[in-house]
C-alpha positions as CSV (number, residue, x, y, z in Angstrom):
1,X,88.3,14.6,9.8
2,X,84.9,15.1,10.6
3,X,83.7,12.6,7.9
4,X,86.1,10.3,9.9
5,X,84.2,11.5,13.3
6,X,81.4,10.9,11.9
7,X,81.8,7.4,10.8
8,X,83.2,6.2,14.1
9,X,79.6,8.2,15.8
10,X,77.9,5.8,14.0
11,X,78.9,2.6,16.0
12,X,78.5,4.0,19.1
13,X,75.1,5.5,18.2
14,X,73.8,1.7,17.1
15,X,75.1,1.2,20.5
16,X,73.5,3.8,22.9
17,X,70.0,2.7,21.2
18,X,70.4,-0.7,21.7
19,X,71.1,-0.5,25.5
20,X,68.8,2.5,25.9
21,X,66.3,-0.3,23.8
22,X,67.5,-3.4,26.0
23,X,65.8,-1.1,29.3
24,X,62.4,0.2,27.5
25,X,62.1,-3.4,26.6
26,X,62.7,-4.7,30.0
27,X,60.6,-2.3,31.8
28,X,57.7,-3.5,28.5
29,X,58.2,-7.3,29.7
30,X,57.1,-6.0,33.6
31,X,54.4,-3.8,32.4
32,X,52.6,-7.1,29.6
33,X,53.5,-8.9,32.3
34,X,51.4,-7.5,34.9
35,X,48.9,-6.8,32.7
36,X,48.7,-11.2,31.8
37,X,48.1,-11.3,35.9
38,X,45.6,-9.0,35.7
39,X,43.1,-10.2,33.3
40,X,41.0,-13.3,32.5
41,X,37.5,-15.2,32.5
42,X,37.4,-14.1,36.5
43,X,37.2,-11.3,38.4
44,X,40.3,-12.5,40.4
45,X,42.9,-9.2,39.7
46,X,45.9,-8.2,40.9
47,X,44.0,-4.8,42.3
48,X,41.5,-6.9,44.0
49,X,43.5,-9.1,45.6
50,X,45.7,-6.3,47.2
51,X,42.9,-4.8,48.3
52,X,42.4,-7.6,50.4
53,X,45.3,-8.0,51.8
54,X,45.0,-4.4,52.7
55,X,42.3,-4.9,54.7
56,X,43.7,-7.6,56.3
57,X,41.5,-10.5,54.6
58,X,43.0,-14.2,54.1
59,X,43.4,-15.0,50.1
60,X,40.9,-17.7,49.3
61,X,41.3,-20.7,47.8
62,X,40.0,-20.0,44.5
63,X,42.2,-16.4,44.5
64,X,45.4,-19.0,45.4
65,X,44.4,-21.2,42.4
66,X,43.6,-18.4,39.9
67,X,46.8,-16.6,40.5
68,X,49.7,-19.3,40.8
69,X,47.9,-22.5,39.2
70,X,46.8,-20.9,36.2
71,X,47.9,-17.5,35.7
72,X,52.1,-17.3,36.7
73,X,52.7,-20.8,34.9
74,X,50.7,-19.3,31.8
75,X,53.1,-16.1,31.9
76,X,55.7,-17.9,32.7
77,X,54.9,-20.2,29.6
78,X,54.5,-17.6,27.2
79,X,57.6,-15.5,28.4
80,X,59.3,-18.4,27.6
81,X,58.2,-19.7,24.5
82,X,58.1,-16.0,22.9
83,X,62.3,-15.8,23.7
84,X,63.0,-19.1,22.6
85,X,60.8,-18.5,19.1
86,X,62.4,-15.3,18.6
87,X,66.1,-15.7,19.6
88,X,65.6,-18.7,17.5
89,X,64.8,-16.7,14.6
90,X,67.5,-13.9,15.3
91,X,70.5,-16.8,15.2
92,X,68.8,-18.8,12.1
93,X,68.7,-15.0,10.2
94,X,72.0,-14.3,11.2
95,X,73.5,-18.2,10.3
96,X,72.0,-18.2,6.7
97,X,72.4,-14.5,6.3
98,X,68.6,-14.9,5.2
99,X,66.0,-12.5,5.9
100,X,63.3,-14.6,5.1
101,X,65.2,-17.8,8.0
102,X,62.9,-19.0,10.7
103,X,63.4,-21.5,13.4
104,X,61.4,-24.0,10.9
105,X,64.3,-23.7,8.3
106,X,65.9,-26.8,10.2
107,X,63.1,-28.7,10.3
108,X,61.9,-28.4,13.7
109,X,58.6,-27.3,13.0
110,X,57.8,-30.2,10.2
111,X,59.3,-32.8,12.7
112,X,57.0,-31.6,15.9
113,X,54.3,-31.2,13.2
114,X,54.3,-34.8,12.7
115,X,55.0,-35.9,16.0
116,X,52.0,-34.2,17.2
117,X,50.2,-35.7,14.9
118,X,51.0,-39.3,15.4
119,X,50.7,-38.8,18.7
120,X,46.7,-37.5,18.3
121,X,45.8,-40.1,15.3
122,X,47.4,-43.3,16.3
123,X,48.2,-42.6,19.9
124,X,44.8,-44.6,20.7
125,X,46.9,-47.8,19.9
126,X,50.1,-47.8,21.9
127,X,49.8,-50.4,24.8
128,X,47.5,-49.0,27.7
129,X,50.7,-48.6,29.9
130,X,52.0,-45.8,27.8
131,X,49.0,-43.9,28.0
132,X,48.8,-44.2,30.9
133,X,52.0,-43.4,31.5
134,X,52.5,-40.4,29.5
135,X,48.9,-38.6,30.1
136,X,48.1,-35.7,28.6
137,X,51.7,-35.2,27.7
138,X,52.3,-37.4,25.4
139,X,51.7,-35.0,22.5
140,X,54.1,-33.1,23.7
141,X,56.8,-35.7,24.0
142,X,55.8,-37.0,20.4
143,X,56.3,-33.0,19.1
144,X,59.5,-32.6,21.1
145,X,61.5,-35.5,19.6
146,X,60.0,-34.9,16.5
147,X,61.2,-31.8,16.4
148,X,64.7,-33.0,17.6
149,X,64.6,-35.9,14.9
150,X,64.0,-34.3,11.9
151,X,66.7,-31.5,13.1
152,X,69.2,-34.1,13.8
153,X,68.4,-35.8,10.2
154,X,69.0,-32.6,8.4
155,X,71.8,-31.9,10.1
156,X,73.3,-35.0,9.3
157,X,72.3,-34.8,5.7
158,X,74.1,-31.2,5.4
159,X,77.3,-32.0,7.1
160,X,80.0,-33.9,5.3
161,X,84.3,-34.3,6.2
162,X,83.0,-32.0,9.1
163,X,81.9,-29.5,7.4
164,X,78.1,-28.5,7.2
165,X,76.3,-26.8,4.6
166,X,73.8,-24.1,5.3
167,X,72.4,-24.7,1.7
168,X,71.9,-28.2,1.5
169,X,70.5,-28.3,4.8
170,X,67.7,-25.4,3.8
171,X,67.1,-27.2,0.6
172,X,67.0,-30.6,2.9
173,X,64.6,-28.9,5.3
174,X,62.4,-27.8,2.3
175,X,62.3,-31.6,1.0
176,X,61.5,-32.8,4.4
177,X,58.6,-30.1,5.2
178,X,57.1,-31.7,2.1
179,X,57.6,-34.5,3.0
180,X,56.0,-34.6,6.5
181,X,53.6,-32.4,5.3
182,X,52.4,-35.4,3.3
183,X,52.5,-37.8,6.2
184,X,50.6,-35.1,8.4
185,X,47.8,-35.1,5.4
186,X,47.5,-39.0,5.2
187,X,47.3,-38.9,9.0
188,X,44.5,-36.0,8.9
189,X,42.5,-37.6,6.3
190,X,42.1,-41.0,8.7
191,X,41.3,-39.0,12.0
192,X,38.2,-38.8,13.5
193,X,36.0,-35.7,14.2
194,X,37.7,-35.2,17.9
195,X,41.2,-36.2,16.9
196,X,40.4,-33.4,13.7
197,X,39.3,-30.5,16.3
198,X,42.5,-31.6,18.7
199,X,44.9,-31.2,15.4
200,X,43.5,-27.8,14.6
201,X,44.3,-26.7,18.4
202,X,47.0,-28.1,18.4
203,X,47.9,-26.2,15.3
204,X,46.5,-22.8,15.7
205,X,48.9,-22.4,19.4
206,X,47.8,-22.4,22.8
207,X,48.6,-21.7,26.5
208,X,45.9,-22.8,27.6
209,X,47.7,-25.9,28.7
210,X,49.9,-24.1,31.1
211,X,51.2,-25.9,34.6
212,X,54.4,-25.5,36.8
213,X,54.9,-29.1,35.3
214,X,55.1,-27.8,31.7
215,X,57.6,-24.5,32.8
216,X,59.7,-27.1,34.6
217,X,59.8,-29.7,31.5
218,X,60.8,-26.9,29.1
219,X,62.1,-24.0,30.8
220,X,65.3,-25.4,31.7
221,X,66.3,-26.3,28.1
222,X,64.6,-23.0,26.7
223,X,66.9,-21.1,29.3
224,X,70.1,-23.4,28.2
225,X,69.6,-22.9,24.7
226,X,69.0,-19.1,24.4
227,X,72.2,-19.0,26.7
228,X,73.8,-20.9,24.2
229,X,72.4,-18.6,21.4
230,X,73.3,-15.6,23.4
231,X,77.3,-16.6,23.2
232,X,77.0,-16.8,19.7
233,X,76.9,-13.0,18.7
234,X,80.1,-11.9,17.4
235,X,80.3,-15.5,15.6
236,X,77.3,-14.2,14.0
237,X,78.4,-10.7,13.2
238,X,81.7,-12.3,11.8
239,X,79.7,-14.6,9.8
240,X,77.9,-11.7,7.8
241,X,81.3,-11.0,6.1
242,X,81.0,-14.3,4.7
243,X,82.3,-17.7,5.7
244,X,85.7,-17.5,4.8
245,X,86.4,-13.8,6.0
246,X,85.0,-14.8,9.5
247,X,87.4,-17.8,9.1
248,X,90.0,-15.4,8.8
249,X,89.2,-13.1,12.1
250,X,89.2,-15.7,13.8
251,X,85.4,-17.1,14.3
252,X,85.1,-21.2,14.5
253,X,82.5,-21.4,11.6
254,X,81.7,-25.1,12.1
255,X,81.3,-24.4,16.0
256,X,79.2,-21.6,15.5
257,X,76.7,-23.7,12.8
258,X,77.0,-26.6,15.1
259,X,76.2,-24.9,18.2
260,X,73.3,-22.4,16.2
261,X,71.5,-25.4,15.4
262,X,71.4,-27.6,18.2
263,X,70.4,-24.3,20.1
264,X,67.6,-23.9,17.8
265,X,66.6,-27.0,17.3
266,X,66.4,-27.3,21.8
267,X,65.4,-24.0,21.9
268,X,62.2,-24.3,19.5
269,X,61.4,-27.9,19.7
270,X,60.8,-27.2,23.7
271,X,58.5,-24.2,22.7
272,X,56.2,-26.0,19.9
273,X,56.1,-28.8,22.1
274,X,54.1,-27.1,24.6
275,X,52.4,-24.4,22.9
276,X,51.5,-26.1,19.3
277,X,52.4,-24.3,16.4
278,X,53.0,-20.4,16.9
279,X,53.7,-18.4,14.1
280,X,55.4,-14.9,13.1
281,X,57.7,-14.0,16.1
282,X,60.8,-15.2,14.7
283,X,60.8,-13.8,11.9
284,X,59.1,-10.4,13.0
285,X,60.8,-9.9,16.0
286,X,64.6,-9.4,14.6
287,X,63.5,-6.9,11.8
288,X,61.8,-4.8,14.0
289,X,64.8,-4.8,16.1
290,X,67.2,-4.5,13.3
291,X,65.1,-1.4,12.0
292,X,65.4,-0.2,15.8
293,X,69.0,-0.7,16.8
294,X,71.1,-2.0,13.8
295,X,72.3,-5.4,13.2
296,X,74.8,-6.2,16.0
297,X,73.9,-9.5,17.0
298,X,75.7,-9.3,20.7
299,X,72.5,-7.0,21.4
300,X,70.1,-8.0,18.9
301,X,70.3,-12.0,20.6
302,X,69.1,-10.4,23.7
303,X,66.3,-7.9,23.0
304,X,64.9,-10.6,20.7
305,X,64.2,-12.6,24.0
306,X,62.9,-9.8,25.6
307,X,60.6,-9.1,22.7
308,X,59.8,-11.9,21.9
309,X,58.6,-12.8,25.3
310,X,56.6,-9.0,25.4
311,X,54.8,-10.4,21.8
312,X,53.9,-13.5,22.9
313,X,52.4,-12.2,26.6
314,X,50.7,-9.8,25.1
315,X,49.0,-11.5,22.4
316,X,48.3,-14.2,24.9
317,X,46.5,-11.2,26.8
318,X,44.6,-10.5,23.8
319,X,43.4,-13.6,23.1
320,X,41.7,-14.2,26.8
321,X,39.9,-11.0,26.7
322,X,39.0,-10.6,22.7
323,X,36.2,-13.4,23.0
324,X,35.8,-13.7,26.6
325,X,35.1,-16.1,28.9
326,X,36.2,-18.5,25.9
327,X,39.8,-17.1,23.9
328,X,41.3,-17.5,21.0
329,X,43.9,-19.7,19.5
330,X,47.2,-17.6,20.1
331,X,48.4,-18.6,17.0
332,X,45.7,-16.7,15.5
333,X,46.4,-13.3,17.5
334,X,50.2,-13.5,16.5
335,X,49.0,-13.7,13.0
336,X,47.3,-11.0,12.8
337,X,49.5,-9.1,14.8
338,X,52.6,-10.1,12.8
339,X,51.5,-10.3,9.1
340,X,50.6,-6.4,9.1
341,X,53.8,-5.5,10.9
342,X,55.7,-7.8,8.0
343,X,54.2,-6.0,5.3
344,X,55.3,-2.9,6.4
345,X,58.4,-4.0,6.9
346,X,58.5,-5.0,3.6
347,X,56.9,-1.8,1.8
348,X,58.8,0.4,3.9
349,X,61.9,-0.9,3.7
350,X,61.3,-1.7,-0.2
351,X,62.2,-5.3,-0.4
352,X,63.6,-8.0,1.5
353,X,67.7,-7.0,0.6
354,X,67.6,-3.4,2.2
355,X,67.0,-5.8,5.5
């Protein structure tokens, strides 16, 4: 009996931590958050500013512009990007019961790789009207429906009589990384010295570009698709069993790969679009949670976002004040952050199948 008591404790502990995990992480996100208001190149702070408003004085015009044109979008930016890289990873660990799954597993990275790309190299010849058109966002356009292109490709390679293959399409997605990773080189070797300094930006991840326009572009599919995502956690759970056992309890399997994907692929392709290539959070983010609170994907979907969002804030933080007034690529700062964390993971946990 109490062996019995004991195993049914165990559920309900997993449980307990993972909501008592869901509020530490929220109050994180206000705490990162704060602090990504707080700093940067000027001495414009969150202290300062109520100070003034203590005393009665007006905001000026540069306090109005440092706050809300530069320094909300940017949190608002990376808040969003962080949760849609890291719920990404979550569902793409959970669909290919792979430790090692990332968002770029269905090609969204590769595609918005090469997208990018184009975009920087040969943008200089589209007709005048486009470019004028599109701005400074046309390399995020060209990343965005590269992304979606090369996930809609693979997903139409893997899936045959309705049925899609989570092994053909990694093995697909591996063929096609190749492959636009020798387009992207062809590409790199013709570009000039300034198109050659905008790739490596580009690819190292920034929010530096942050603007309302950018949050309002992206954060409505972001929001969609990790609300999609977020539906998808006892399809997930079910799937662990195995395909045919979650068939059996009852879980749509094609539904669930269908809708996994197309989440991912929205979800991601929005982020890389704006920020360039980031690196580390999806796959970082679910084992540290995993290790925290078990693998129950109806929880682990939702304190990815939250997370993932605190990760991303705060190594955009650290990358405005390591090198200030200039920063670092954020790309570089999630690195460093994440590859440490990863090998302990791994040498703690003693391999990737104990995961």
């Amino acid at each position: 009996m109490a062996a019995l008591t004991d195993i049914d404790a165990a559920p309900r502990d997993r449980a307990s931590r993972a909501r008592a995990l869901h509020w530490a992480l929220a109050a994180a996100l206000v705490l990162v958050s704060l602090a990504s208001l707080q700093v940067g190149a000027t001495d414009v702070t969150l202290s300062n500013l109520a100070a003034k408003l203590a005393r009665g004085e007006a905001l000026t015009q540069m306090d109005r512009v440092v706050l809300w044109d530069i320094r909300l979008p940017r949190l608002a930016m990376g808040g969003l990007v962080g949760a849609a890289l890291a719920v990404s990873g979550a569902a793409m660990q959970g669909l290919f019961r792979n430790p090692l799954a990332d968002p770029g597993i269905v090609g969204v990275g590769a595609g918005a790789g090469l997208g990018a790309i184009l975009a920087i190299v040969l943008g200089g010849l589209l007709p005048s009207w486009v470019n004028a058109l599109a701005g400074n966002q046309l390399t995020p356009f060209a990343a965005f429906l590269g992304g979606w292109g090369a996930t809609l490709l693979l997903y139409r390679v893997a899936t045959r009589h309705g049925h899609t293959s989570v092994a053909t399409m990694l093995l697909a997605g591996i063929a096609l990384g190749a492959l636009a990773g020798a387009v992207s080189g062809i590409l790199v070797y013709i570009a000039d010295d300034t198109q050659l300094r905008d790739l490596t930006f580009w690819g190292l991840g920034s929010l530096a570009g942050a603007s309302w326009a950018k949050v309002l572009t992206a954060g409505p599919m972001i929001l969609l698709a990790i609300a999609a995502a977020l539906t998808l956690g006892r399809g997930l759970n079910g799937l662990a069993l195995g395909e045919a056992t979650a068939a059996h309890i009852g879980v749509s399997v094609q539904r669930l790969k269908s809708i996994a994907i197309l989440a991912v692929a929205a979800a991601t392709g929005a982020a890389v679009a704006v920020s360039g290539g980031i690196g580390f959070v999806g796959i970082v983010v679910p084992h540290l949670l995993r290790l925290a609170s078990g693998p129950d994907h109806r929880t682990l979907l939702l304190n990815s976002a939250l997370l993932g969002a605190i990760l991303l804030i705060l190594a955009d933080v650290i990358a405005r004040v390591v090198i200030a007034p200039a920063e670092l690529p954020i790309g570089i700062v999630t690195a460093v952050l994440g590859a440490p964390v990863f090998l302990w993971i791994l040498l703690t946990r003693r391999g990737l199948a104990d995961l």
